[in-house]
KEKE-3310 file (N, C-alpha, C; in steps of 0.2 Angstrom, whole numbers, plus 5000, padded with zeros to 4 digits):
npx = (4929:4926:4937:4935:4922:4908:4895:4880:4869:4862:4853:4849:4861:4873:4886:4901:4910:4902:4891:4894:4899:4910:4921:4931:4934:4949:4952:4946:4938:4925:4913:4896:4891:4889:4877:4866:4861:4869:4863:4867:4859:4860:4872:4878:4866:4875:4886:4883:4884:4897:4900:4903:4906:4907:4909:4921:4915:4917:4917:4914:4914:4905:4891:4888:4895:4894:4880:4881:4887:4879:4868:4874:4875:4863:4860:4861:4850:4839:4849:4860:4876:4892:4896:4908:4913:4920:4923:4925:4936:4944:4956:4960:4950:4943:4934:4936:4936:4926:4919:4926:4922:4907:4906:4913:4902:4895:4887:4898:4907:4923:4935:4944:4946:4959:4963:4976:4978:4980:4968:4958:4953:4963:4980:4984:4989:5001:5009:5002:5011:5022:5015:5010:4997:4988:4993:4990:4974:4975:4979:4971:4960:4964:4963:4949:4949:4950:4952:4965:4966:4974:4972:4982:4995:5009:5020:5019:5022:5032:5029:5018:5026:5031:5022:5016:5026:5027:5015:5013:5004:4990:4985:4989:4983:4988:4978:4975:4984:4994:4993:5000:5007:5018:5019:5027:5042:5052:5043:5039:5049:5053:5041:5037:5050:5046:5033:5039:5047:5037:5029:5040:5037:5026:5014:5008:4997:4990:4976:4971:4966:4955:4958:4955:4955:4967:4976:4967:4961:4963:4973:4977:4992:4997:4995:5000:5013:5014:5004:5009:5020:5016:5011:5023:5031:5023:5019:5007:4998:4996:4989:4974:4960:4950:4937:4932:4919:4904:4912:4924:4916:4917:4928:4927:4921:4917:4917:4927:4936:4939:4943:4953:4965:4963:4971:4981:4987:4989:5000:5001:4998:4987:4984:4989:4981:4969:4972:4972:4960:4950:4956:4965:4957:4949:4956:4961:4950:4940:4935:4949:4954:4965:4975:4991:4996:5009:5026)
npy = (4928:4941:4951:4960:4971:4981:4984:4993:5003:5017:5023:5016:5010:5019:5023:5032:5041:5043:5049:5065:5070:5079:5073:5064:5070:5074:5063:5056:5062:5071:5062:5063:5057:5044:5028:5029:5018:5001:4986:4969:4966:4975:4976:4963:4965:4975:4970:4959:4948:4944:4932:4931:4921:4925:4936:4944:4953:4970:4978:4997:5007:5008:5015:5001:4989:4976:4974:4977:4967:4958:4962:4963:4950:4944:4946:4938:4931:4923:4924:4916:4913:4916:4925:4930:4938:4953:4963:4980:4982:4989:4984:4988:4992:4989:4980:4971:4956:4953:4956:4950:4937:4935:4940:4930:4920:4923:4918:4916:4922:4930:4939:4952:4969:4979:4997:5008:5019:5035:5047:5037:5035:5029:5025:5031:5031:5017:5007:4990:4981:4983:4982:4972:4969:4973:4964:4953:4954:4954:4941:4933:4931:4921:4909:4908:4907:4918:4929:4943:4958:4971:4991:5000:5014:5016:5018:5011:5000:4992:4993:4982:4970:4969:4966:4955:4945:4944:4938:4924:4914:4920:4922:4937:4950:4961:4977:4985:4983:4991:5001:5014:5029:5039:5041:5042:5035:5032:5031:5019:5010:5011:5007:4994:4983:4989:4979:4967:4963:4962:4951:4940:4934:4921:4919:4930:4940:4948:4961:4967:4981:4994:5003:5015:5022:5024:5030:5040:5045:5034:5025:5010:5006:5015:5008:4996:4993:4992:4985:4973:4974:4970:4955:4952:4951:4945:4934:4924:4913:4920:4932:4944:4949:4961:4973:4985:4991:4998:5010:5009:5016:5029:5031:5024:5010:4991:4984:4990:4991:4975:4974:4981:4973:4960:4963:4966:4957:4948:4939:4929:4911:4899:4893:4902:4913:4908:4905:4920:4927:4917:4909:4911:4921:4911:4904:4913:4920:4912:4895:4893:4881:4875:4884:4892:4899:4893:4898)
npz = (5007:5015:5025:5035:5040:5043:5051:5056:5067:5070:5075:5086:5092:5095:5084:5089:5081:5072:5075:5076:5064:5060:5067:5062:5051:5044:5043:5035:5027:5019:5027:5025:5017:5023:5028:5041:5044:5043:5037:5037:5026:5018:5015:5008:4996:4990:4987:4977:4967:4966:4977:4989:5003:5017:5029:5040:5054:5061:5076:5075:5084:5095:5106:5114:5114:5117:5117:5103:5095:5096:5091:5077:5074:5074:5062:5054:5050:5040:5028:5020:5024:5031:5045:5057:5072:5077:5090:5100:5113:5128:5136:5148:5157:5171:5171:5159:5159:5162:5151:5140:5144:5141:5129:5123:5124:5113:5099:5085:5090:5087:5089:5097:5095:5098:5102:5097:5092:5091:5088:5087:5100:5106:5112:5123:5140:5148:5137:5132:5131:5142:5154:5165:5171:5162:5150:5156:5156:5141:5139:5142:5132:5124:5131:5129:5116:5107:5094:5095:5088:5083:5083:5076:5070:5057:5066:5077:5079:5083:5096:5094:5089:5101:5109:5104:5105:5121:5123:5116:5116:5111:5096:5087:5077:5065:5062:5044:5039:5047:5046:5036:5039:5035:5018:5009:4996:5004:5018:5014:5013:5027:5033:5028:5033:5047:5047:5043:5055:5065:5058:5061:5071:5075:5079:5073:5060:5048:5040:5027:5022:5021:5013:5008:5019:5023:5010:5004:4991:4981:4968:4959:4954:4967:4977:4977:4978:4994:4998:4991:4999:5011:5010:5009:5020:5027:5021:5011:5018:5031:5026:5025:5013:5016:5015:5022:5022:5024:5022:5013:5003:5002:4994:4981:4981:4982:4972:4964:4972:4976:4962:4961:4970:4964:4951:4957:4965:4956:4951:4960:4965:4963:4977:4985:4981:4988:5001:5003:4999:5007:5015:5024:5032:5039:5047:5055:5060:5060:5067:5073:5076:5070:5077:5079:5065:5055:5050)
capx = (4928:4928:4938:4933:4914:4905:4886:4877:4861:4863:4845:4849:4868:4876:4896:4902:4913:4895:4886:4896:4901:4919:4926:4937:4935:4956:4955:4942:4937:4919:4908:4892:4886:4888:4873:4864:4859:4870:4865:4870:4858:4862:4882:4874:4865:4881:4891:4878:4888:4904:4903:4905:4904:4905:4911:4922:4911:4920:4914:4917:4914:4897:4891:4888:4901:4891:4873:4880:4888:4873:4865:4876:4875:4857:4860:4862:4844:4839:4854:4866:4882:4894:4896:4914:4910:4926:4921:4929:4939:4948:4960:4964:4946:4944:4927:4939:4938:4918:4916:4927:4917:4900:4906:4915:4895:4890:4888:4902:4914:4929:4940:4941:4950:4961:4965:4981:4977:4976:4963:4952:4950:4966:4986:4986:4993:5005:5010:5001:5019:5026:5012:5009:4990:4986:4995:4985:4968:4974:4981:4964:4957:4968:4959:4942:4949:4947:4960:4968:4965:4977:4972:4989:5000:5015:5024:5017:5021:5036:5025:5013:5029:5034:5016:5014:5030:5023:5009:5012:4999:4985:4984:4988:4981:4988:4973:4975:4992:4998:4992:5007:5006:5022:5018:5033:5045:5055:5040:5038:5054:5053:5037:5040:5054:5043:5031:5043:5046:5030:5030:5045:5033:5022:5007:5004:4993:4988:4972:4973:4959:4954:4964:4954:4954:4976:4978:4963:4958:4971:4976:4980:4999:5000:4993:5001:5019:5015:5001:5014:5025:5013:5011:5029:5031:5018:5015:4998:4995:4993:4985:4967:4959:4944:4932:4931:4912:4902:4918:4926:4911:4919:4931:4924:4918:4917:4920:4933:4943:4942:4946:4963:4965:4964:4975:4988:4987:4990:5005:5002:4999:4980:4986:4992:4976:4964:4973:4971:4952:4946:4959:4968:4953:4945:4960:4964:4945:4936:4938:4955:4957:4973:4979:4994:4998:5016:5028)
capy = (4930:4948:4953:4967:4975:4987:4986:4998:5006:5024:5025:5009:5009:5025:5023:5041:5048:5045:5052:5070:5069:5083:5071:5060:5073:5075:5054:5052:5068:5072:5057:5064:5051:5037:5029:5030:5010:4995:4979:4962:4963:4982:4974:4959:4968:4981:4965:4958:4946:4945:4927:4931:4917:4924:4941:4947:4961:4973:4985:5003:5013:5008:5017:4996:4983:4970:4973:4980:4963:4954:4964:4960:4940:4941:4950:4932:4928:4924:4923:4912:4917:4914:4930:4929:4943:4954:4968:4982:4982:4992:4979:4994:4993:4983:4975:4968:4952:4948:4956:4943:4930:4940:4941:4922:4915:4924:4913:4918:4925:4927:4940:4957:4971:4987:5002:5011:5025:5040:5049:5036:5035:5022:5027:5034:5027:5011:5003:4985:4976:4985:4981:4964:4968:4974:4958:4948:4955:4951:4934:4929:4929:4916:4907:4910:4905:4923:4933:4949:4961:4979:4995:5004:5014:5013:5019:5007:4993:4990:4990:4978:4965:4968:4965:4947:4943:4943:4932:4918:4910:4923:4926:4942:4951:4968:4982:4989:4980:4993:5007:5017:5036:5042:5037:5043:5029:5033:5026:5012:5005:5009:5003:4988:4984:4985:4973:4961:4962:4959:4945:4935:4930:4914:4922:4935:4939:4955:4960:4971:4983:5000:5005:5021:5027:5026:5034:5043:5042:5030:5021:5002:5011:5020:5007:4992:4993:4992:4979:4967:4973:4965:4949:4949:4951:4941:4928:4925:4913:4925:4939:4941:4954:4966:4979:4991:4993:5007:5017:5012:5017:5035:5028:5018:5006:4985:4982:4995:4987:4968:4973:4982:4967:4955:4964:4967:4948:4942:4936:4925:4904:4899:4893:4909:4918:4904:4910:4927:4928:4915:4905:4917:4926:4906:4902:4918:4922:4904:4892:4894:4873:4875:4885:4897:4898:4891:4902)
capz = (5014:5018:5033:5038:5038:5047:5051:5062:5066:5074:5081:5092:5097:5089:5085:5092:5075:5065:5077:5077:5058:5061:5072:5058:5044:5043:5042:5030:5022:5020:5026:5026:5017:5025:5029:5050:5048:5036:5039:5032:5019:5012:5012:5002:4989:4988:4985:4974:4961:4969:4980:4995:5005:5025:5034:5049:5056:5068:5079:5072:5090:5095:5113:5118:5111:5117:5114:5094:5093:5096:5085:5070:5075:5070:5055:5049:5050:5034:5024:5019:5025:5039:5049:5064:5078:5080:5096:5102:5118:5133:5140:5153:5161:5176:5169:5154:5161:5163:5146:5137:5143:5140:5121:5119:5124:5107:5091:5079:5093:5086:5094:5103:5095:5104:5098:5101:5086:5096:5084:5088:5108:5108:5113:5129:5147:5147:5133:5133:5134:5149:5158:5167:5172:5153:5149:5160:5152:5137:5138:5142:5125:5123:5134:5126:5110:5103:5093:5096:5082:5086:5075:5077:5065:5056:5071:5083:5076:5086:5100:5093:5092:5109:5113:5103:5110:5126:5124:5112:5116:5108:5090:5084:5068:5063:5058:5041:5036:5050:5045:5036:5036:5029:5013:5005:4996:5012:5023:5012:5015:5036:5036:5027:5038:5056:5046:5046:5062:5067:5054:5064:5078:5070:5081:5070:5055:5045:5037:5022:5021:5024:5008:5006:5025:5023:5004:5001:4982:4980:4963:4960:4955:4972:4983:4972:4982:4998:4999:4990:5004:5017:5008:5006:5026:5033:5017:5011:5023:5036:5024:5022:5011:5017:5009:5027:5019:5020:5026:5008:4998:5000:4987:4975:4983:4983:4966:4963:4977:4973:4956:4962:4972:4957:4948:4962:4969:4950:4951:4967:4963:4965:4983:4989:4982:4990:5007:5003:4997:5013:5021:5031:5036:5042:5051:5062:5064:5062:5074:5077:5077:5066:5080:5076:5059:5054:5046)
cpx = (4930:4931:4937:4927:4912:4900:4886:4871:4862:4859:4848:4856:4872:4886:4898:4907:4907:4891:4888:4902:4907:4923:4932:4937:4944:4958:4951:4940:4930:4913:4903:4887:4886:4883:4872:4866:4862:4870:4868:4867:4857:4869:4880:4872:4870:4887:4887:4883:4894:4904:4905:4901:4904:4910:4915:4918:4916:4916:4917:4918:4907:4897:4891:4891:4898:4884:4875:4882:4882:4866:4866:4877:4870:4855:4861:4855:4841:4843:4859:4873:4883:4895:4901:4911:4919:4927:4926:4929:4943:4951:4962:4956:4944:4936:4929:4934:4930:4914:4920:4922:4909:4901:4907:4908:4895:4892:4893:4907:4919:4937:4939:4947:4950:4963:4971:4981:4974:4969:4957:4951:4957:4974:4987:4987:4999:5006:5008:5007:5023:5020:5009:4999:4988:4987:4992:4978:4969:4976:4975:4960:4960:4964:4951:4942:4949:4954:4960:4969:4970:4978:4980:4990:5005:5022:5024:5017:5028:5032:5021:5017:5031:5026:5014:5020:5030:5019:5009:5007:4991:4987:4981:4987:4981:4982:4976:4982:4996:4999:4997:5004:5012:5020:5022:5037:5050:5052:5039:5042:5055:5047:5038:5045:5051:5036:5034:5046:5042:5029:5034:5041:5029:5015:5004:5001:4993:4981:4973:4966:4958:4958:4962:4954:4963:4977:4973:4960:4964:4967:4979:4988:5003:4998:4997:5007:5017:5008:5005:5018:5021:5012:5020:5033:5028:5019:5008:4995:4991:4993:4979:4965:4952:4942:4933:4923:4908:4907:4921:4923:4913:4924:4932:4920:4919:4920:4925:4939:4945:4943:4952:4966:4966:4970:4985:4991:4987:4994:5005:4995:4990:4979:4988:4985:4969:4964:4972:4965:4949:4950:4963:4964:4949:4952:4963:4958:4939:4936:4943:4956:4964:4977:4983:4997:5007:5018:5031)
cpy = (4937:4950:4956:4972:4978:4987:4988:4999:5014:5026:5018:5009:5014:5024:5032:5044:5048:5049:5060:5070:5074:5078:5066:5063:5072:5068:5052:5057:5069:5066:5056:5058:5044:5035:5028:5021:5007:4990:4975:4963:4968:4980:4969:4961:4972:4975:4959:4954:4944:4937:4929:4926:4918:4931:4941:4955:4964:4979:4993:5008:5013:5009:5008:4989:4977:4970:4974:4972:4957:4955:4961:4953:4940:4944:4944:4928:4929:4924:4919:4911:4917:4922:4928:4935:4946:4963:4971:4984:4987:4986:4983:4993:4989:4977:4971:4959:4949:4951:4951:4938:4932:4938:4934:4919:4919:4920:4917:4923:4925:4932:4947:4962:4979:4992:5007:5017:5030:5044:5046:5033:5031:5028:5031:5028:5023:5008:4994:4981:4977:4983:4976:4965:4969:4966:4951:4948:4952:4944:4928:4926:4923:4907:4904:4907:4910:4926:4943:4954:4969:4983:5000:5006:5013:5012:5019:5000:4987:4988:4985:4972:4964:4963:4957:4942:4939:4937:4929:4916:4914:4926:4933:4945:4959:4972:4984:4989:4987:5001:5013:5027:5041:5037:5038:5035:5026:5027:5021:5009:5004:5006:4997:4983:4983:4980:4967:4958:4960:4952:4940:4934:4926:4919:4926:4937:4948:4955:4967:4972:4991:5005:5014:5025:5028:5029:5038:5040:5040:5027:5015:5003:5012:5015:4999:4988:4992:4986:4975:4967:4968:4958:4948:4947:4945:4934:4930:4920:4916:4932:4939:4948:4958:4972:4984:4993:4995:5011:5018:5013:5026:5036:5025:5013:4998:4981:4986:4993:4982:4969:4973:4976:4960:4958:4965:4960:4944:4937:4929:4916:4906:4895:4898:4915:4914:4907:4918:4930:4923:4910:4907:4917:4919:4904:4906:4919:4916:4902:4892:4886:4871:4880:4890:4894:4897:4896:4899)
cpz = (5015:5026:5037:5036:5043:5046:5058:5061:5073:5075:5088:5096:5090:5090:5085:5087:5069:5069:5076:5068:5057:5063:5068:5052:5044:5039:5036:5025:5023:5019:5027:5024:5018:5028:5037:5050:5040:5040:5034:5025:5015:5009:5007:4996:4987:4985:4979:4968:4963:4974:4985:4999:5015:5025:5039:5050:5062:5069:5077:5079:5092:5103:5117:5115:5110:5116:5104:5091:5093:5093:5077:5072:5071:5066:5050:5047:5043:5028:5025:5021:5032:5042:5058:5065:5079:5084:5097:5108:5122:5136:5147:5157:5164:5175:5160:5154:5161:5154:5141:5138:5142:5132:5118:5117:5118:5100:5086:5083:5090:5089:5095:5096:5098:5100:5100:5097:5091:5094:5087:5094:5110:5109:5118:5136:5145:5141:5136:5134:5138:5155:5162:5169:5164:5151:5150:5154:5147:5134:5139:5135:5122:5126:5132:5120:5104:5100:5093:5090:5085:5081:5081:5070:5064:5062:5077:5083:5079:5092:5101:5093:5095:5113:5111:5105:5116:5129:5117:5110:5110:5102:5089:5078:5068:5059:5052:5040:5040:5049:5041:5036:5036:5024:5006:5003:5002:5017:5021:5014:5022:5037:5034:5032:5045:5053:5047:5052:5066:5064:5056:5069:5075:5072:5078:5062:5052:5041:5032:5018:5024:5020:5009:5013:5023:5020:5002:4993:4980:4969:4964:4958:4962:4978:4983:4978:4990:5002:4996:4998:5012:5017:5009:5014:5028:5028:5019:5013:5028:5033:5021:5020:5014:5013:5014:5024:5024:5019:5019:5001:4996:4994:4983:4975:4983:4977:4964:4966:4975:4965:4957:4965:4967:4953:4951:4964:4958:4949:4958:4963:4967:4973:4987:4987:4987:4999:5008:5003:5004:5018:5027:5035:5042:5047:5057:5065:5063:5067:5077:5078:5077:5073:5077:5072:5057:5050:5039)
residu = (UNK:UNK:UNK:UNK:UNK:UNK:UNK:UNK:UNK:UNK:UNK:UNK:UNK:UNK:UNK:UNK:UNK:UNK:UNK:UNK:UNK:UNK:UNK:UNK:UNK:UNK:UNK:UNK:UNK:UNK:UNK:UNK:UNK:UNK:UNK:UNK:UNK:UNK:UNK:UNK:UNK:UNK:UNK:UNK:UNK:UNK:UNK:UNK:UNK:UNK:UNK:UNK:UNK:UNK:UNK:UNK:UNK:UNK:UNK:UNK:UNK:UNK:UNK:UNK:UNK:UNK:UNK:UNK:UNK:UNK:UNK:UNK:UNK:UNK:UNK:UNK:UNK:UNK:UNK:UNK:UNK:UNK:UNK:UNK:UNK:UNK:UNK:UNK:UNK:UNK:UNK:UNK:UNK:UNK:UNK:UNK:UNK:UNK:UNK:UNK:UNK:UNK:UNK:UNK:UNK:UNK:UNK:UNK:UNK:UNK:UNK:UNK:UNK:UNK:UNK:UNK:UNK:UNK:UNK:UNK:UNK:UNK:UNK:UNK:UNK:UNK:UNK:UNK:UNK:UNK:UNK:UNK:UNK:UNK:UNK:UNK:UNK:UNK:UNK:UNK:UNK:UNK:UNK:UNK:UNK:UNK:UNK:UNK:UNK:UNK:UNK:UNK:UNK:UNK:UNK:UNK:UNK:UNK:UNK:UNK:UNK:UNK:UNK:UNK:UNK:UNK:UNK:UNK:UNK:UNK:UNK:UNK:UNK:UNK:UNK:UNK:UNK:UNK:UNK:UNK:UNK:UNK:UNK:UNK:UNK:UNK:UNK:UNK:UNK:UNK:UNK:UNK:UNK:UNK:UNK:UNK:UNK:UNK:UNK:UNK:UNK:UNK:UNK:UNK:UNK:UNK:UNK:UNK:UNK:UNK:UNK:UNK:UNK:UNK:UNK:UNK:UNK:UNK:UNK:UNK:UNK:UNK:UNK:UNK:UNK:UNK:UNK:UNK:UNK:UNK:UNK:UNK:UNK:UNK:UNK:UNK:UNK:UNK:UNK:UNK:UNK:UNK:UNK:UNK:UNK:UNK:UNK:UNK:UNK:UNK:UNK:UNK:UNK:UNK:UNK:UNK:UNK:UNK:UNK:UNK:UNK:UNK:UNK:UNK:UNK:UNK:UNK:UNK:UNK:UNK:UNK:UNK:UNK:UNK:UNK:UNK:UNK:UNK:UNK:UNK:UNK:UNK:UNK:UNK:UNK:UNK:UNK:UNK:UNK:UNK:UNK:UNK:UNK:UNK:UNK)
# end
């Protein structure tokens, strides 16, 4: 189960840092070649061998949140394969609230995520936890059944505990194990450390993915330490691995990743990789039956 995937078509609903291809050089470096349009069945034959038995797709920054998600629903046509829906939100705009329920009716709904990364449109105004109307917005998905996905970095991570705090009730799933950008042995050890913190609330989850947008031309060495540290934080109940595909074809790509992943996750019981590879990913973005995951 891949947690994290990215399909688009930038003739029909354009994500606004493809369409102006400067706009996340510093973050990504030169992505010219990413492709305009990835459906399911480009990431399919790109996974070709590999078992993959079902996708979380997230919205990368599409000009319509909800027409793209109802795009990649019927990217299931014809293929095998489950496919959860996980959209991207403003909790701050006053039409929050009819776009929740707009997105839950979509088959494979499974939950909304915010962005606090100022880079990518997200970190300005109120902090969602000081905010009782923000709170409100968000306390709804809870409601819907849907979980809370928050891209933040290393140095919002405090926020994002104050903010699952709050709302118990809605599963939360830290972006990109929390994004670290010191990535000194220093930052290992402070971010490690507000993972945990985040990890002392049962509500919350991580998905551990987007290796190549954090390190760059990373090594299974350099990237090694600090995904153990997320597992070591959250456990591998609540950690599920993802590809971030097309975005980390700039670094090797699908097989390059779940290799490092095999060899980084060796050491872990074939119950703890079972969680890691699908049962995480089917319990925070599944049905959610199971509810929040025990610690």
């Amino acid at each position: 189960m891949d947690c994290n995937v990215h399909l688009w078509d930038q003739r029909d609903d354009p994500v606004f840092w493809l369409a102006d291809r400067t706009l996340v050089l510093d973050m990504l470096g030169d992505y010219d070649s990413l492709p305009d349009v990835y459906r399911l069945g480009d990431y399919l034959a790109e996974t070709d061998g590999h078992e993959v038995c079902g996708v979380v797709w997230s919205d990368a920054g599409a000009a319509d949140p909800l027409h793209a998600a109802a795009w990649a629903q019927r990217q299931t046509e014809g293929h095998d394969i489950e496919l959860w829906l996980v959209t991207l939100g403003d909790p701050a705009s006053a039409g929050w609230p009819a776009f929740v329920r707009s997105f839950a009716e979509l088959d494979g709904a499974a939950g909304v995520r915010v962005r606090l990364v100022a880079a990518l449109g997200g970190g300005g105004g109120t902090a969602p936890a000081d905010d009782e109307r923000l709170r409100g917005h968000l306390g709804l998905l809870a409601e819907h059944g849907l979980t809370l996905t928050v891209e933040c970095t290393g140095d919002q991570l405090g926020e994002v505990a104050r903010l699952a705090r709050a709302l118990p009730r809605v599963r939360v799933v830290v972006d990109h194990f929390g994004w670290p950008t010191d990535l000194s042995d220093g930052g290992l050890r402070t971010h490690a450390a507000a993972l945990k913190e985040v990890a002392a609330l049962p509500n919350t989850a991580t998905r551990i993915d987007a290796v190549g947008t954090v390190f760059g031309d990373w090594t299974v060495a350099r990237v090694r330490p600090w995904l153990l540290s997320a597992v070591d934080a959250f456990g591998p109940q609540r950690c599920m691995l993802g590809s971030d595909l097309p975005i980390e074809r700039l670094r090797g790509g699908f097989a390059h990743l779940y290799g490092a992943y095999d060899q980084i996750f060796a050491g872990c019981t074939p119950d703890e990789l079972t969680a890691l590879r699908h049962g995480a990913a089917a319990q925070w973005y599944g049905d959610g039956s199971a509810g929040v995951s025990p610690r």
